[in-house]
ROLOPA-58712 format. One line per 10 residues: number of its first residue (from 1); their letters; for each residue x, y, z of C-alpha. Coordinates in pm, 1 decimal. Layout:
// residues N
NUM) a) X:Y:Z  ... .
This chain:
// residues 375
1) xxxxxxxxxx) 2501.3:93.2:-419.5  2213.7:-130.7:-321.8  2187.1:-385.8:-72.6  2135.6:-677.4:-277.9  2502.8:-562.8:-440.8  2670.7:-604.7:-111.8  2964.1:-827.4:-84.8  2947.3:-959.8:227.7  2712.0:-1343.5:211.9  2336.2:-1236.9:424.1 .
11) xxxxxxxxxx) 2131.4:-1468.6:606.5  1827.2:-1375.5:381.1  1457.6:-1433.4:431.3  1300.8:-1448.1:112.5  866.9:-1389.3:224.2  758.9:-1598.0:-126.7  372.4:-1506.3:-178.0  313.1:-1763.8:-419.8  342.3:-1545.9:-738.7  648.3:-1483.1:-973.0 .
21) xxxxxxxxxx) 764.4:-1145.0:-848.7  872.6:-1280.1:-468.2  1023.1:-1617.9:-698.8  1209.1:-1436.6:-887.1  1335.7:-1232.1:-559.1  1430.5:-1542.7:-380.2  1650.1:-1671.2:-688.5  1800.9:-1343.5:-750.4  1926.3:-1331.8:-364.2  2007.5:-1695.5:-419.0 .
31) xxxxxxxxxx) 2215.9:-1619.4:-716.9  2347.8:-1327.2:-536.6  2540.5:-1538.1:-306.5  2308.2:-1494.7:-32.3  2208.3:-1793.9:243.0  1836.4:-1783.5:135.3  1546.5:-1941.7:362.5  1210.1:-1909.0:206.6  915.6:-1827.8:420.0  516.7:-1808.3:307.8 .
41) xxxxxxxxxx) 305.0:-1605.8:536.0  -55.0:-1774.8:621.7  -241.3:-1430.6:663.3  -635.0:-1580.3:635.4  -720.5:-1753.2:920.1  -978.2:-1966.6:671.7  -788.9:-2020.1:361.0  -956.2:-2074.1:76.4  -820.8:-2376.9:-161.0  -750.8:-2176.8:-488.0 .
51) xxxxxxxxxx) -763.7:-1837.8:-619.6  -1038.4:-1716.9:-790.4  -843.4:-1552.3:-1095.9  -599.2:-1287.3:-1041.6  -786.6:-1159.8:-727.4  -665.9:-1159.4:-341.9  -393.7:-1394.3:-232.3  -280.6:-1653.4:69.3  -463.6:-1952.5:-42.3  -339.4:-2272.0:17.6 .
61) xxxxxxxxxx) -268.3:-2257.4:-348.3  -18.7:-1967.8:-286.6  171.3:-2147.7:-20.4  241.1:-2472.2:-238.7  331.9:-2244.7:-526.5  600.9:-2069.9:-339.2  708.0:-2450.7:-177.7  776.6:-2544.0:-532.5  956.3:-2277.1:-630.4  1145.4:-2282.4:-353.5 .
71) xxxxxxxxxx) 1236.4:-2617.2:-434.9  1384.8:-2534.7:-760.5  1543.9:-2237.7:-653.8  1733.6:-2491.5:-370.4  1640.0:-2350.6:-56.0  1473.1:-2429.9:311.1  1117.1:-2321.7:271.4  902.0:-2275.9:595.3  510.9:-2169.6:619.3  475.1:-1922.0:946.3 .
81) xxxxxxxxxx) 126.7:-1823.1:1063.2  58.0:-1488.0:1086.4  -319.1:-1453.6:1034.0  -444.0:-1343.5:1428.6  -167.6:-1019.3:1384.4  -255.6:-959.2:1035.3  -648.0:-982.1:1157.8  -572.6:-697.2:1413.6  -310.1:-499.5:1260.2  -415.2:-495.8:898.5 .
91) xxxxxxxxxx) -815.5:-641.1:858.1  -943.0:-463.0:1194.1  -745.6:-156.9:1153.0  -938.9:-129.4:759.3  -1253.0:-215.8:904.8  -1220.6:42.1:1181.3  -1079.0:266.4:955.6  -1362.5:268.4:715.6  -1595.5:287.8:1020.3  -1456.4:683.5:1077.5 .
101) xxxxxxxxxx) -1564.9:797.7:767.2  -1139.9:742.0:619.0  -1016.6:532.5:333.6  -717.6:331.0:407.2  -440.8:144.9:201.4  -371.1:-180.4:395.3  -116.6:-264.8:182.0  94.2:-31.3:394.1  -43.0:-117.4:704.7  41.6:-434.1:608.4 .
111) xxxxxxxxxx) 401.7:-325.8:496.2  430.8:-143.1:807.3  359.9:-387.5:1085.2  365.4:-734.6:907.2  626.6:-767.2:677.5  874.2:-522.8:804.0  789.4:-564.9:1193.5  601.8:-898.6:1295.1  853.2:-1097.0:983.0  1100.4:-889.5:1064.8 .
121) xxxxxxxxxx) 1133.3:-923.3:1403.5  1096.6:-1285.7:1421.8  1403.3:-1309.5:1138.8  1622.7:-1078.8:1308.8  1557.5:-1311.2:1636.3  1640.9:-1624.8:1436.9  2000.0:-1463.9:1328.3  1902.6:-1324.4:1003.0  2007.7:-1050.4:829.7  1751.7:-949.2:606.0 .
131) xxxxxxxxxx) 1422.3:-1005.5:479.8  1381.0:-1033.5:74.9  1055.3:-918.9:-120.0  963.8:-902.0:-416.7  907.6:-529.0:-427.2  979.5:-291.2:-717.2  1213.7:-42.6:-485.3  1529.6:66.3:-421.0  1699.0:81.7:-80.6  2044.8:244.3:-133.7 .
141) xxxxxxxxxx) 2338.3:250.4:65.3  2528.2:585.5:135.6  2868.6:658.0:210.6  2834.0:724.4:575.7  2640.2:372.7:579.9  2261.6:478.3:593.1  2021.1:383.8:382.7  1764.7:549.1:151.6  1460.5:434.9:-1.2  1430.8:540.6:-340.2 .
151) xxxxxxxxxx) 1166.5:450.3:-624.4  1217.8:149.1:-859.5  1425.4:208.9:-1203.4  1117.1:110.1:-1414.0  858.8:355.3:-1289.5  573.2:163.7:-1472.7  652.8:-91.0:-1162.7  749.0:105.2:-875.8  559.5:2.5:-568.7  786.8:302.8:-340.3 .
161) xxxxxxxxxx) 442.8:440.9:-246.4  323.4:144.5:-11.2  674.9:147.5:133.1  667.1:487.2:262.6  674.3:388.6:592.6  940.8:214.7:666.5  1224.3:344.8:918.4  1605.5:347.4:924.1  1590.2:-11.8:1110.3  1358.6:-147.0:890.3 .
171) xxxxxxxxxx) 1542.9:-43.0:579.2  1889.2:-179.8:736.9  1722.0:-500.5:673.2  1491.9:-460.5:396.7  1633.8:-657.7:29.5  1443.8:-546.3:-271.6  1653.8:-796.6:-588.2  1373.0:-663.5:-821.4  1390.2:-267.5:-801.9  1743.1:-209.8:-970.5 .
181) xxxxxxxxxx) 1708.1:-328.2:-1252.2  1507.2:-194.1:-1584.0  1312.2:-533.2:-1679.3  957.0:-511.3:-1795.3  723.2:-748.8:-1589.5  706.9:-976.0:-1930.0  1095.7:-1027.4:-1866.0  1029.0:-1059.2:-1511.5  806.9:-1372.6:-1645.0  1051.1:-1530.6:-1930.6 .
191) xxxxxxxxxx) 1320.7:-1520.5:-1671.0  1080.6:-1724.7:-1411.9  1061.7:-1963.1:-1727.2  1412.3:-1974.5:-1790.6  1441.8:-2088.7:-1432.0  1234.7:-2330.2:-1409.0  949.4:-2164.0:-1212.2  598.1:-2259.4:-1312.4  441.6:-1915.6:-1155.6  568.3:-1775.5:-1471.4 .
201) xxxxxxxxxx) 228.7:-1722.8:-1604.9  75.2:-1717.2:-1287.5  -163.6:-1353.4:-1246.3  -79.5:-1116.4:-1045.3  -301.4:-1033.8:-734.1  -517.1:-751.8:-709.3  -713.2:-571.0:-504.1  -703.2:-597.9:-167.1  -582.9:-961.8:-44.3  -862.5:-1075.0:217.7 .
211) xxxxxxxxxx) -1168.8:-959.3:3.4  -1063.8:-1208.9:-276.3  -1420.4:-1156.8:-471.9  -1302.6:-772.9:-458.8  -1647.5:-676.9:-327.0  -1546.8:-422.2:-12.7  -1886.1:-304.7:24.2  -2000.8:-630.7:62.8  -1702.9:-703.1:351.5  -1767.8:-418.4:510.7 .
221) xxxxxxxxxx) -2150.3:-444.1:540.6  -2101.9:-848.7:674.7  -1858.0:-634.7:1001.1  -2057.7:-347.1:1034.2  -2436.6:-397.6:977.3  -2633.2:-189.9:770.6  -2691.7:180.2:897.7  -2911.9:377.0:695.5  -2879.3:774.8:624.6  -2894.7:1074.6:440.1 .
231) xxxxxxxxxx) -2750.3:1184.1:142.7  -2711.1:1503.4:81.5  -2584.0:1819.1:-181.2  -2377.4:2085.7:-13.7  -2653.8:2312.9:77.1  -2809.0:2026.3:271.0  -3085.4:1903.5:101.6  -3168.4:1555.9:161.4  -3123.3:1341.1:-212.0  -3161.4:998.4:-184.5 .
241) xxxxxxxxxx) -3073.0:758.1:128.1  -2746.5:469.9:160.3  -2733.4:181.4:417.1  -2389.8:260.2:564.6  -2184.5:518.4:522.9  -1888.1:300.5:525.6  -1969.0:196.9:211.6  -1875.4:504.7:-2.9  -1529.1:685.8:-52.2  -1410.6:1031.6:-141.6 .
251) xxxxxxxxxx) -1402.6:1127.3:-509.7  -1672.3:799.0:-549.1  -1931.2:868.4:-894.7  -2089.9:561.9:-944.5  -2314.6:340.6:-713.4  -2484.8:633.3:-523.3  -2816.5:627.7:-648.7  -2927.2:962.4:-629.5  -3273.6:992.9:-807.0  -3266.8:1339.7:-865.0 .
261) xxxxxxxxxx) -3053.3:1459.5:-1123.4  -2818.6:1746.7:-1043.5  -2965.2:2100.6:-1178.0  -2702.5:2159.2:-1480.8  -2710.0:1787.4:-1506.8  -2316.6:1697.9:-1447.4  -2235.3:1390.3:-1224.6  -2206.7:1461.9:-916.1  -1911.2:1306.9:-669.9  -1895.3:1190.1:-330.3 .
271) xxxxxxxxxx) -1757.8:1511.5:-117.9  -1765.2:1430.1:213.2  -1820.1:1125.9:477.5  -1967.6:1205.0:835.7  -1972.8:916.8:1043.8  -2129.2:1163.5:1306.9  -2445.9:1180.6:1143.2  -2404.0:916.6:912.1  -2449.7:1172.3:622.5  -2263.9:1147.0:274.4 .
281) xxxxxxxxxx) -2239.1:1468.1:114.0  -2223.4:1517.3:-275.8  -2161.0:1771.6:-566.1  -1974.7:1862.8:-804.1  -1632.7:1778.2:-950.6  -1494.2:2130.3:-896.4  -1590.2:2102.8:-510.4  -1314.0:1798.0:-496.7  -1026.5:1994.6:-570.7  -806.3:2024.2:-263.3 .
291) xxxxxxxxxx) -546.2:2281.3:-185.3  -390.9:2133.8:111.4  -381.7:1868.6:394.8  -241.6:1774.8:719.0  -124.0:1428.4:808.5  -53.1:1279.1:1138.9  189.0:1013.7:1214.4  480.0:1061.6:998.4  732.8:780.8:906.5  1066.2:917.3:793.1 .
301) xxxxxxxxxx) 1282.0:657.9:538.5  1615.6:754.9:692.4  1719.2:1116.4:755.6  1351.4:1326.2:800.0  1255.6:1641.0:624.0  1460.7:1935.8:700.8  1416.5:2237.9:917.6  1066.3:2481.6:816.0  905.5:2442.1:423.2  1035.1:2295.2:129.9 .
311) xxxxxxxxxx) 970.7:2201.8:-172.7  913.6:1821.0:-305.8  711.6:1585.8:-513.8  378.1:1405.5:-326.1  216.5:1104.4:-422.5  -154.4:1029.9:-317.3  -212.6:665.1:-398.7  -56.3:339.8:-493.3  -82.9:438.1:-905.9  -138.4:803.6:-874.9 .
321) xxxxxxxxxx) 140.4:1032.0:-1028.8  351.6:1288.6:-875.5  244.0:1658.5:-802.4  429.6:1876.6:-679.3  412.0:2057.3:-309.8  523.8:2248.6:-10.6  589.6:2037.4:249.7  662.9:2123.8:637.8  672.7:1936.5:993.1  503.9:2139.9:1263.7 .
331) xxxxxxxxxx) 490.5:1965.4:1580.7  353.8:1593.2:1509.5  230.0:1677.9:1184.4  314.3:1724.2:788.4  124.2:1995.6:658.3  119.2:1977.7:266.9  18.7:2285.5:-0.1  4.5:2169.0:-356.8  117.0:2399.0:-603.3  -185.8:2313.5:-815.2 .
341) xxxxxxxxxx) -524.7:2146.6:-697.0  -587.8:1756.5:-659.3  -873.6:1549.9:-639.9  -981.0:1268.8:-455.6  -789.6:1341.4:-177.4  -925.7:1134.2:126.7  -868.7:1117.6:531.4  -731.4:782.7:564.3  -511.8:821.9:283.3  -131.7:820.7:301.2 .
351) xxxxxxxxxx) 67.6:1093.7:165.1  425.8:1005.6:47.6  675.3:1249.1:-28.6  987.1:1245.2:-248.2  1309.9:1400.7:-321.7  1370.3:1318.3:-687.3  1345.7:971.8:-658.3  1436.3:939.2:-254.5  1128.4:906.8:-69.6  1142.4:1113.0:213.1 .
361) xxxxxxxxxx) 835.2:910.4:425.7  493.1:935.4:446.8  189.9:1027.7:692.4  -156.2:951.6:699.1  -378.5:1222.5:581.2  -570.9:1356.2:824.7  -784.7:1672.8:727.6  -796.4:1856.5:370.5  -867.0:2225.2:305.6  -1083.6:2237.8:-16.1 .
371) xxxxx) -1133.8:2480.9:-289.6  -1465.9:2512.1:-234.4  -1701.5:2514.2:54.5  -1697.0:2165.1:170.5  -1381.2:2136.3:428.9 .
């Protein structure tokens, strides 16, 4: 049984982005029953007018979008202004992030501490029960009344992955309309049509919201200032030169002009980011696979992993598939062996795990033990 199948009428908060997935979400709650307020979040603290395409979000644009629909969809519609906590828990947190050498998804962070703590927070103070996204997950209700996160029915939508960390009070209020039921995303738009809601054909975002021209290099090198250093293969040897180390990612191919070709003349692949020495290290595609990890800083959704190793499903990134792994808690951390090797496995990186299709919680990878000789 979900949440949004409850009997009993919720105080909802529908967070309405602009775009047809969170429209669809309010009206389904609405529909539902439900005592639905919608609320748009200003995140940029120097919106820009319009979009530019399908890429980034919170533009002015977005927030009259999501005022219209929620004045077809009949319900209270507020704009609250979260941009100074989403500059220091989401933008400074990436920037910082990237700073150490890690690769971060701030779509969790932003999960994490925006949506389901700052919003959250603020609803639960203002007497509401719940806060309504338009999220392709599941939370389900058990028997003995807790709650589980699971993964979306459609797979080809599940978004489970950047959800991995919330907790048992955040998923007592969490409302996900769109996760338990099997539409496409082109049924997701006809029935935004059939309602009346112009976002319809609206494109979905992409990337990552505040770099709306999807250059991250480009953000990064505005914050942190060009810092030039080595390049080098796994023996050492110096092959070309970057301006900021920041600016390259685990697993990265192109865009590191190295002017020397390799000596059996394969591609070679970013290995390895010291923001000690400001070195990138690079080689081959075999020297990616990893073995294992350890993350710090789990999150469990609900009950948390039981007692010594076990066996489950991990997922890497945001559209990465499942692998499967050995999974135990020692102390603070999650220490992860995958049955078979992965690639592009990066510090900064969250690792979810999952139970079938219950996600068990994630933690953010911290160190990887590789194949071959780059650790």
């Amino acid at each position: 049984m979900t949440d949004a199948a409850a009997p009993r009428r919720l105080r909802v908060l529908a967070a309405m982005s602009g775009g047809v997935d969170s429209a669809v979400a309010a009206a389904r709650a609405a529909e539902a029953g439900h005592d639905v307020t919608g609320v748009h979040l200003a995140l940029s603290e120097n919106p820009t007018s319009f979009r530019t395409g399908a890429r980034g979000c919170c533009t002015i644009e977005d927030s009259h979008d999501a005022r219209r629909a929620a004045d077809v969809i009949g319900i209270p519609f507020y704009v609250w202004d979260l941009a100074e906590r989403f500059r220091e828990d989401v933008v400074e947190d990436f920037i910082a992030e990237y700073e150490a050498g890690r690769t971060p998804n701030p779509c969790l962070r932003c999960n994490e501490k925006i949506k389901f703590a700052a919003l959250l927070d603020k609803a639960l103070a203002l007497g509401f029960d719940a806060v309504c996204t338009g999220h392709y997950a599941q939370v389900v209700l058990r028997e003995d009344g807790s709650r589980e996160l699971h993964r979306a029915t459609d797979m080809a939508k599940d978004q489970s992955y950047v959800l991995g960390v919330l907790d048992d009070r955040q998923l007592a209020h969490a409302m996900f309309p769109l996760g338990d039921t099997p539409t496409t995303k082109t049924e997701i738009r006809e029935e935004a049509a059939r309602r009346g809601l112009f976002v319809a054909k609206k494109p979905d975002s992409h990337d990552i919201c505040f770099i709306a021209d999807g250059d991250t290099q480009g953000f990064l090198a505005k914050r942190l200032g060009s810092a030039e250093g080595d390049i080098v293969d796994e023996s050492g040897t110096k092959l070309g030169t970057h301006e900021g180390a920041y600016g390259f990612t685990i697993g990265q191919r192109k865009g590191l002009r190295i002017g020397t070709p390799a000596a059996d003349g394969k591609p070679r692949y970013v290995l390895d980011i010291s923001p000690v020495n400001n070195t990138v290290t690079v080689g081959p595609v075999e020297s990616l696979d990893v073995t294992a990890l350890t993350a710090i800083k789990p999150r469990w959704c609900g009950r948390p992993p039981a007692d010594g190793p076990a066996v489950y499903t991990a997922q890497l990134r945001a559209h990465g598939g499942e692998t499967e792994v050995t999974a135990e808690v020692v102390g603070e951390e999650l220490r992860v062996s995958f049955t078979e090797p992965v690639r592009g496995v990066a510090p900064g990186q969250a690792v979810v795990l999952y139970d079938g299709t219950r996600v068990v919680g994630s933690a953010t990878i911290a160190t990887t033990r590789r194949a071959a000789s780059v650790a």
